[in-house]
N, C-alpha and C positions, 0 to 999 in steps of 0.2 A: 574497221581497221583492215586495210590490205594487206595482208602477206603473199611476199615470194616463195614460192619452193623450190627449193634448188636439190638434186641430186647428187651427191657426193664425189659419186665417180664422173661427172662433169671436169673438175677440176681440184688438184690438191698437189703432192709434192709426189708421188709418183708416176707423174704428166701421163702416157697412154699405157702404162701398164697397171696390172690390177695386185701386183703377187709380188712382195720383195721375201729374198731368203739373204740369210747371212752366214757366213764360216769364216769361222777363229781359227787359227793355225798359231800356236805358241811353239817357238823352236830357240834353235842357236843362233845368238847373235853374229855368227858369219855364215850361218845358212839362209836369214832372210833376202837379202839383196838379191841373190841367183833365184831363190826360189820364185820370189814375186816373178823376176823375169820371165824365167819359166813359164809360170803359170798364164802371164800377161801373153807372151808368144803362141800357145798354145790351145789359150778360150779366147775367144775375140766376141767382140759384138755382132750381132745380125739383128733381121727386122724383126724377130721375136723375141728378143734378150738383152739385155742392156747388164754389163757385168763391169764393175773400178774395185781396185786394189790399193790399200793404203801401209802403208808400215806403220805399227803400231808404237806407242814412247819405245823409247832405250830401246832402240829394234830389236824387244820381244816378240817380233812374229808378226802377221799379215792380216789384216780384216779383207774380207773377201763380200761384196754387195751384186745382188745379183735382182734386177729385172724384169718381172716377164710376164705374160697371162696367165700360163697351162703350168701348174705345179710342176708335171713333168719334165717341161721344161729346166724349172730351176733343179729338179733331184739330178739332169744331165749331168747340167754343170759342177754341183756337188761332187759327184761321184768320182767327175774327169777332176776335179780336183783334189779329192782325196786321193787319186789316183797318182799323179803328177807328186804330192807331196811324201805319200808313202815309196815311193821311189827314189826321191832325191833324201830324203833322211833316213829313214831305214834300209833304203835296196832290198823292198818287199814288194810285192804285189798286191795288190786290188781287188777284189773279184766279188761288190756289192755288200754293204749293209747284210746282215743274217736277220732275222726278226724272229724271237724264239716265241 
């Protein structure tokens, strides 16, 4: 009996990247529409990252899908968006993750 061996990262649903990250943003329903905007204005695509924005039902808030090979990559985008969001609902600043 023949078999093929195929490799996974050949081909599957995250076409030439290796690394997807997600972020939930749960807020006020007249804060999502600006925020996504926001956010969309602000992180864009490039040849390293692939990032889409969805409003979630009864726009309770934003799914946030991100793209990419190099982790670091995706913690970028994380942080610029934690960033972006802790601004537009709190009027707080940002200044990284803590890790106790």
């Amino acid at each position: 009996m023949n078999q093929k061996k195929q490799r996974l990262g050949d081909f599957g649903i995250l076409g030439k990247y290796r690394t997807v990250g997600t972020v939930y943003v749960l807020t006020r329903k007249e804060d999502v529409i600006e925020l996504e905007n926001i956010i969309n204005a602000n992180i864009k695509d490039s040849d390293i990252i692939s990032v889409e924005t969805s409003i979630l039902p009864d726009e309770s808030g934003i799914i946030i899908r991100i793209l990419g090979n190099n982790t670091d990559d995706i913690f970028d985008v994380i942080f610029k968006t934690l960033e972006i969001t802790r601004k537009k609902i709190l009027g707080a600043a940002f200044s990284k993750i803590r890790k106790n």
